[in-house]
Backbone as ProteinMPNN parsed JSONL, in Angstrom:
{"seq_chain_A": "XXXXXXXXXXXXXXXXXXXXXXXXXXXXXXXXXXXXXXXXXXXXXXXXXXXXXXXXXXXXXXXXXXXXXXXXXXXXXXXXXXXXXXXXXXXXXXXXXXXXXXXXXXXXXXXXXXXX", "coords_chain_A": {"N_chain_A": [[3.705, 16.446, 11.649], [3.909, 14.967, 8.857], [1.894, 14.179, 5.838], [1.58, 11.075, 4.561], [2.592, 10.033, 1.117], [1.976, 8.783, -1.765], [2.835, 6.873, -4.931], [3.02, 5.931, -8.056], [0.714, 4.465, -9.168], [-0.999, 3.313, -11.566], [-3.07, 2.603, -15.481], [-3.436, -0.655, -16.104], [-2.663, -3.658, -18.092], [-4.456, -6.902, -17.911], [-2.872, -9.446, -15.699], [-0.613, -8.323, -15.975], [2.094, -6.076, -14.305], [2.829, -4.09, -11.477], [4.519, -1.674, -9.502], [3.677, -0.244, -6.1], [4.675, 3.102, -4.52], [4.862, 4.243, -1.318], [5.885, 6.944, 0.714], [7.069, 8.354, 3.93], [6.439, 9.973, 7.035], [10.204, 10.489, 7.975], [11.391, 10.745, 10.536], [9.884, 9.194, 12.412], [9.197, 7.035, 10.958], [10.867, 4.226, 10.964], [9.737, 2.807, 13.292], [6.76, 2.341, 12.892], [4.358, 0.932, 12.002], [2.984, -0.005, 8.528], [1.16, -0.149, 6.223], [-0.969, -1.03, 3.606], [-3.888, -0.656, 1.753], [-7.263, -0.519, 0.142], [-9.706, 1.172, -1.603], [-12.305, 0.412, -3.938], [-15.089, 1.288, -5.654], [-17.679, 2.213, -4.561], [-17.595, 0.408, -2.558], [-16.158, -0.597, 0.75], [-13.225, 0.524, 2.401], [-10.768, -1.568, 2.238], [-8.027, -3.879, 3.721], [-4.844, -4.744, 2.608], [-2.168, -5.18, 2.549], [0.303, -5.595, 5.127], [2.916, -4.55, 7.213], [4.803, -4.58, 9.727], [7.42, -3.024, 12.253], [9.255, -4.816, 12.358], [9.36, -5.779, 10.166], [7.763, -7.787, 9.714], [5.1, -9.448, 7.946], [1.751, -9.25, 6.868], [-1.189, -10.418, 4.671], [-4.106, -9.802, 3.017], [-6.257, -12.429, 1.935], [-7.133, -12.561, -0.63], [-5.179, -11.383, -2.076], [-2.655, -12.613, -1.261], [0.293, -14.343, -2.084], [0.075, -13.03, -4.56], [1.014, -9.718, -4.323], [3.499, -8.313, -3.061], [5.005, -6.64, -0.124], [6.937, -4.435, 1.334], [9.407, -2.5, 2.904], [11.867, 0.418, 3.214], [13.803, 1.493, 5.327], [15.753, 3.674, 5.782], [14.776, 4.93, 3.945], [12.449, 6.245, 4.327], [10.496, 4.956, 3.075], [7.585, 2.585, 2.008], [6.915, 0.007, -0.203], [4.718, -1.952, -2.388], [4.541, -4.445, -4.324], [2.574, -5.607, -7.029], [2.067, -8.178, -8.666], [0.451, -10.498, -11.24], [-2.046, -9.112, -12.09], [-4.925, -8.507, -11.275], [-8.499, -7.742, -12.595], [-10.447, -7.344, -10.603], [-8.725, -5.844, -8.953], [-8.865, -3.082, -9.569], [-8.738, -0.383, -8.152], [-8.626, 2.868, -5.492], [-5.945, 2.918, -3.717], [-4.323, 3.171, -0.744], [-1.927, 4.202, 1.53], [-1.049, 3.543, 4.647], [0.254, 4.977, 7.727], [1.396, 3.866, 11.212], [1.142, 4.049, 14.258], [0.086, 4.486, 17.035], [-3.375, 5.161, 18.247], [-3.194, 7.335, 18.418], [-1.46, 8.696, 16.646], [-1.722, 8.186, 13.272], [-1.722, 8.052, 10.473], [-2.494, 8.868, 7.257], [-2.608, 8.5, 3.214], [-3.161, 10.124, 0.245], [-3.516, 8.546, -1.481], [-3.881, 6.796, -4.64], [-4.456, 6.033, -7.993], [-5.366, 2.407, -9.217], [-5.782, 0.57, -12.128], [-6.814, -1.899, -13.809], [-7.467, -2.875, -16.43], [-8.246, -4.066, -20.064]], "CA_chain_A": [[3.586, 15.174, 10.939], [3.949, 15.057, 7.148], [1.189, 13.067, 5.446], [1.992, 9.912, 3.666], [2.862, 10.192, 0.021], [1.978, 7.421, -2.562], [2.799, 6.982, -6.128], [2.855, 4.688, -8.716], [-0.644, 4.064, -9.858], [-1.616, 3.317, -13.631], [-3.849, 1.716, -15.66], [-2.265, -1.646, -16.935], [-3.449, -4.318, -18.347], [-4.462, -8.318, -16.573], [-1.576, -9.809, -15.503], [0.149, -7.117, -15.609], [2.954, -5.719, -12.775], [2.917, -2.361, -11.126], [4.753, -1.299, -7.928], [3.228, 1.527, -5.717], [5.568, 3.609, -3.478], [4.781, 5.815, -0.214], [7.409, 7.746, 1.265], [6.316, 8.652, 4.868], [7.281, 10.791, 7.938], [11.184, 10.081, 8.504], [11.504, 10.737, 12.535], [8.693, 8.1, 13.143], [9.081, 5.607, 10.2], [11.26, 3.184, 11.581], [8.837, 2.251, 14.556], [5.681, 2.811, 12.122], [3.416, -0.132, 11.203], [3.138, 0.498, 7.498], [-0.035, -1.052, 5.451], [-1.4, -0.7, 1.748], [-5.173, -0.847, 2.244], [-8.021, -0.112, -1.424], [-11.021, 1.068, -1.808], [-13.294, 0.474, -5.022], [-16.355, 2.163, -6.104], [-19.448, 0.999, -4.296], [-16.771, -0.651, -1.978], [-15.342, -0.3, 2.045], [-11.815, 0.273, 2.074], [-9.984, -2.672, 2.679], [-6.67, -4.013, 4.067], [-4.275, -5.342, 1.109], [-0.966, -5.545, 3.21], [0.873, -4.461, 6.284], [4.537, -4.691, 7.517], [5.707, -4.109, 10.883], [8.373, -2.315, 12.212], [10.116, -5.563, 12.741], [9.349, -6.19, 9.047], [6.487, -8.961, 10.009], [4.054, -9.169, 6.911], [0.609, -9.845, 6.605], [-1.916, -10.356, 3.432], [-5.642, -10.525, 2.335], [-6.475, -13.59, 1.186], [-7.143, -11.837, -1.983], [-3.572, -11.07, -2.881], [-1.652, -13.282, -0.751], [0.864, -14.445, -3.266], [0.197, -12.118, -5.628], [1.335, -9.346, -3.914], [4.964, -8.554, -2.105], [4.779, -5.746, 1.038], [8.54, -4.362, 1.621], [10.124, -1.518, 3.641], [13.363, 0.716, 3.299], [13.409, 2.447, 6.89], [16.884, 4.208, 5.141], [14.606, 5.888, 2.781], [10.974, 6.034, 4.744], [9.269, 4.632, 2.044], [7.182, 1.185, 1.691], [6.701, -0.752, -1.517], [3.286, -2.999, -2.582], [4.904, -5.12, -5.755], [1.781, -6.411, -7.62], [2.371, -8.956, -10.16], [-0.683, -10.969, -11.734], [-3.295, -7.888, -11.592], [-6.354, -8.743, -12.272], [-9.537, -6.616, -13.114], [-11.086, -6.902, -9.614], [-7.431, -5.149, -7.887], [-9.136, -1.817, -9.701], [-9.117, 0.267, -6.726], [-8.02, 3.327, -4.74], [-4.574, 2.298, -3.4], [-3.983, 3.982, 0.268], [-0.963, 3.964, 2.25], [-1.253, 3.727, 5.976], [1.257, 5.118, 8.53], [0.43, 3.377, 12.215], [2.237, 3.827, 15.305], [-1.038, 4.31, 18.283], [-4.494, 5.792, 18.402], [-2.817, 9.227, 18.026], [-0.642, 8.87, 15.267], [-2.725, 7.297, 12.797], [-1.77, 8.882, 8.985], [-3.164, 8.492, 5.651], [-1.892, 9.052, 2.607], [-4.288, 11.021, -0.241], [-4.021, 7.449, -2.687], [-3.262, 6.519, -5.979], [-5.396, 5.141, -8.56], [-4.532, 1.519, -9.995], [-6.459, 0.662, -13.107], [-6.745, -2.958, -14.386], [-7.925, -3.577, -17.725], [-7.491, -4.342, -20.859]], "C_chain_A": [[3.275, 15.444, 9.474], [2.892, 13.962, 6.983], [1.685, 11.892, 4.687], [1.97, 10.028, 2.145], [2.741, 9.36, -0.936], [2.14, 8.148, -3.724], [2.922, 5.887, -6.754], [1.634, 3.839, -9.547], [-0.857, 4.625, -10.958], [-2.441, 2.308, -13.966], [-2.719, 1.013, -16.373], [-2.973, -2.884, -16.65], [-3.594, -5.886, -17.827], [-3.523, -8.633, -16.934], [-0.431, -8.976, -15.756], [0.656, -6.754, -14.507], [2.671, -4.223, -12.5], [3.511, -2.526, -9.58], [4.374, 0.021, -7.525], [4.99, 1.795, -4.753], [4.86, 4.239, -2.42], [6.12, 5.908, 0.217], [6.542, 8.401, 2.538], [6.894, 9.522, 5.7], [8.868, 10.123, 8.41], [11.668, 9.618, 9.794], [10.541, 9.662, 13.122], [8.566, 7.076, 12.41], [9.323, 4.731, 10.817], [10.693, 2.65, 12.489], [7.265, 2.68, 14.068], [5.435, 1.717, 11.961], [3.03, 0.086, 9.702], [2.166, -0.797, 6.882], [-0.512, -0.261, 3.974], [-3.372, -0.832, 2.029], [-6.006, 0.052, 0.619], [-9.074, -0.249, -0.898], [-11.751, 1.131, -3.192], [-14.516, 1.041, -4.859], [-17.016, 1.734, -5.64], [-18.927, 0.603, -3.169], [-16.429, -0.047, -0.52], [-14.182, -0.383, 1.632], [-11.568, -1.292, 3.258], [-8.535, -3.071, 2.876], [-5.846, -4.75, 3.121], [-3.058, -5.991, 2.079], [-0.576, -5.072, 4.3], [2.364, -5.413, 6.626], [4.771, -4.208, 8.755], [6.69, -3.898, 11.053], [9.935, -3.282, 12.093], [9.995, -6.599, 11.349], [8.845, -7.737, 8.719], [5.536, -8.906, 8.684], [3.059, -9.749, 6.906], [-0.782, -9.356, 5.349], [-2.963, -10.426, 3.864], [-5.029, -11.531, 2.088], [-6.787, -13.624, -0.137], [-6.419, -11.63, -2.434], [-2.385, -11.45, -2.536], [-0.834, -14.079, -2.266], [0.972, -14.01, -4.914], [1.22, -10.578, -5.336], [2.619, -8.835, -2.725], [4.845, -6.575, -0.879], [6.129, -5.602, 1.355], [8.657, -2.647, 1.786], [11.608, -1.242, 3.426], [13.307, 1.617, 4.359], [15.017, 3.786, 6.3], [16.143, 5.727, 4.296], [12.981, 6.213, 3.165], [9.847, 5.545, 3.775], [9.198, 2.7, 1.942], [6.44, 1.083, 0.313], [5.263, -1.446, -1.595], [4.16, -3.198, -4.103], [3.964, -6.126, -5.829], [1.689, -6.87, -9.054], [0.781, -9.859, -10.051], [-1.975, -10.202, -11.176], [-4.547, -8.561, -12.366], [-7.695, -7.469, -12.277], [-10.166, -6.675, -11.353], [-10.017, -5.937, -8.283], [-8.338, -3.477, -8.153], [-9.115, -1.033, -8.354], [-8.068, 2.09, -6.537], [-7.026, 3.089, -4.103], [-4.391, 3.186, -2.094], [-2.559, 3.368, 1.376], [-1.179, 4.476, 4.067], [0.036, 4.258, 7.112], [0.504, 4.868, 9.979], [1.133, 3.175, 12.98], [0.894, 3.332, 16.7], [-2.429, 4.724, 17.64], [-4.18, 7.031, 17.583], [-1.917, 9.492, 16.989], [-1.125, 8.131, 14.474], [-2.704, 7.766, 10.983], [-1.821, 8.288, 8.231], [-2.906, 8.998, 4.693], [-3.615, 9.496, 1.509], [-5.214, 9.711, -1.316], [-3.626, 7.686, -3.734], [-3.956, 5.166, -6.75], [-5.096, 3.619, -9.119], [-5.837, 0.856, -10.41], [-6.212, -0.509, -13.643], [-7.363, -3.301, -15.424], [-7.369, -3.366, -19.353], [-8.283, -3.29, -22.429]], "O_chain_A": [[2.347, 16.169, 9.111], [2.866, 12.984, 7.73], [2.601, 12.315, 3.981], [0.778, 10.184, 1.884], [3.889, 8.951, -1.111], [1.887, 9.339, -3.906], [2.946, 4.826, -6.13], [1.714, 2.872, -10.305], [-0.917, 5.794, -11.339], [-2.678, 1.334, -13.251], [-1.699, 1.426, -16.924], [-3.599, -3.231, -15.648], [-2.593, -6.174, -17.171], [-3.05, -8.416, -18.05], [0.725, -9.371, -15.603], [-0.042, -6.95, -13.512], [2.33, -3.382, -13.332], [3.086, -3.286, -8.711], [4.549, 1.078, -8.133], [5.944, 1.062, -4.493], [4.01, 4.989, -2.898], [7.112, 5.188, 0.106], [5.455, 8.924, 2.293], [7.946, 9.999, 5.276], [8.789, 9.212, 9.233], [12.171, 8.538, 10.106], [10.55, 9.386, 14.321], [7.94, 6.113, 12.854], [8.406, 4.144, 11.391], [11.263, 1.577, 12.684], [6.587, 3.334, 14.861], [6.464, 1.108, 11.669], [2.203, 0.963, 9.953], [2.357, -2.006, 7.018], [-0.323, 0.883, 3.562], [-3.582, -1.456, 3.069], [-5.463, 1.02, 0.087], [-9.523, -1.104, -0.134], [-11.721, 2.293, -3.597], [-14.91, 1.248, -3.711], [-17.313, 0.615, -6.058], [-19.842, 0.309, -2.399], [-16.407, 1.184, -0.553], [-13.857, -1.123, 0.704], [-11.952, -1.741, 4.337], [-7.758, -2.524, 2.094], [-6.507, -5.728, 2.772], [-3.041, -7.199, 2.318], [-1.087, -3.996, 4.611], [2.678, -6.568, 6.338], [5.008, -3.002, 8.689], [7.439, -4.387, 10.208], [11.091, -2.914, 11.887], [10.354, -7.776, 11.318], [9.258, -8.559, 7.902], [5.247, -7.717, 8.549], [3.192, -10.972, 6.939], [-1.212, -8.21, 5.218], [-3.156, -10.973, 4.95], [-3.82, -11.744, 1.995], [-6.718, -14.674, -0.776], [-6.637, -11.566, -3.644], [-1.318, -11.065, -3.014], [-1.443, -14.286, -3.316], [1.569, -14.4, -5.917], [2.131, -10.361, -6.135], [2.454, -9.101, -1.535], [4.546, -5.51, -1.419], [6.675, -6.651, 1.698], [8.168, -1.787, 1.054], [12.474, -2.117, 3.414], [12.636, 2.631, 4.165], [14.875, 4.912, 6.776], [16.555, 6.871, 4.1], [12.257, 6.44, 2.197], [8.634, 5.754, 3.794], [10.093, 1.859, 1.857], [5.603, 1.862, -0.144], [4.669, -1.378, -0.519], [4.381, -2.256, -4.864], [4.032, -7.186, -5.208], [1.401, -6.315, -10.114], [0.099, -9.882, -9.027], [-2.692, -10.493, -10.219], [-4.889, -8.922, -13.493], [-7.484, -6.327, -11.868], [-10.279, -5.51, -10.973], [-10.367, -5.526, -7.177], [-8.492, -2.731, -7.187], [-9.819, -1.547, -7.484], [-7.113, 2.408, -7.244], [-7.713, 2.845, -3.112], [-4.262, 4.339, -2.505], [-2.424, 2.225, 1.813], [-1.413, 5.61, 4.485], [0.928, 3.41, 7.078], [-0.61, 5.346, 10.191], [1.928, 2.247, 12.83], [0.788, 2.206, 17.187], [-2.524, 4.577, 16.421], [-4.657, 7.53, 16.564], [-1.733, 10.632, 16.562], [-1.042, 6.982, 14.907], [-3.766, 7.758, 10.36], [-1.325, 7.162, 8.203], [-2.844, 10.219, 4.842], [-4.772, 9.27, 1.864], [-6.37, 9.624, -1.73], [-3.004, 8.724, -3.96], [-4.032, 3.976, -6.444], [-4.071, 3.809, -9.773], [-6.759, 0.578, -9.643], [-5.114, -0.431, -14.193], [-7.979, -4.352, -15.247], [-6.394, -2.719, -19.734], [-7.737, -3.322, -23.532]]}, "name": "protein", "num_of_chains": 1, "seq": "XXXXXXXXXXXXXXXXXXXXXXXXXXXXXXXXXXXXXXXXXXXXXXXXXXXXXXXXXXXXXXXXXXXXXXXXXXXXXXXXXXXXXXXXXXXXXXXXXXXXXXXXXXXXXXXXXXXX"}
């Protein structure tokens, strides 16, 4: 199992856009649960987005409509497109790969930096 791969994290300023990427294990994407999940300083990580295999999506209430959650099973990699950033998004950025119990991978993160 390859670990999960993110990129895309910068600092940029409120209201400001940024899209992350992961790129994940190929042979197991397509039937992968695939989530975006941040942790801040001081902070529990928390769940941002997730996508099922059947390309189902579900938000926080924190970034519901801010935030777009999208899959290319072609190319194993899932998207997080965040438009209107604000200063409390600062965070750790983690990409989740989620099939059972036993397959359960995490990617290393990627910083995303909101201010001005």
């Amino acid at each position: 199992q390859v670990q999960p791969v993110e990129s895309g994290g910068a600092l940029v300023q409120p209201g400001g856009s940024l899209r992350l990427s992961c790129t994940a294990s190929g042979s197991i994407f397509s039937i992968s649960r695939m989530g975006w999940y941040r942790q801040a300083p001081g902070k529990e990580r928390e769940l941002v987005a997730t996508i099922t295999r059947g390309s189902s999506t579900d938000y926080s209430s924190s970034v519901k409509g801010r935030f777009t959650i999208s899959r290319d099973n072609a190319k194993s990699t899932v998207y997080l497109q965040m438009n209107s950033l604000k200063p409390e998004d600062t965070a750790v950025y983690y990409c989740n790969q989620h099939i059972d119990s036993w397959r359960d991978y995490w990617g290393q993160g990627t910083q995303v930096t909101v201010s001005s």
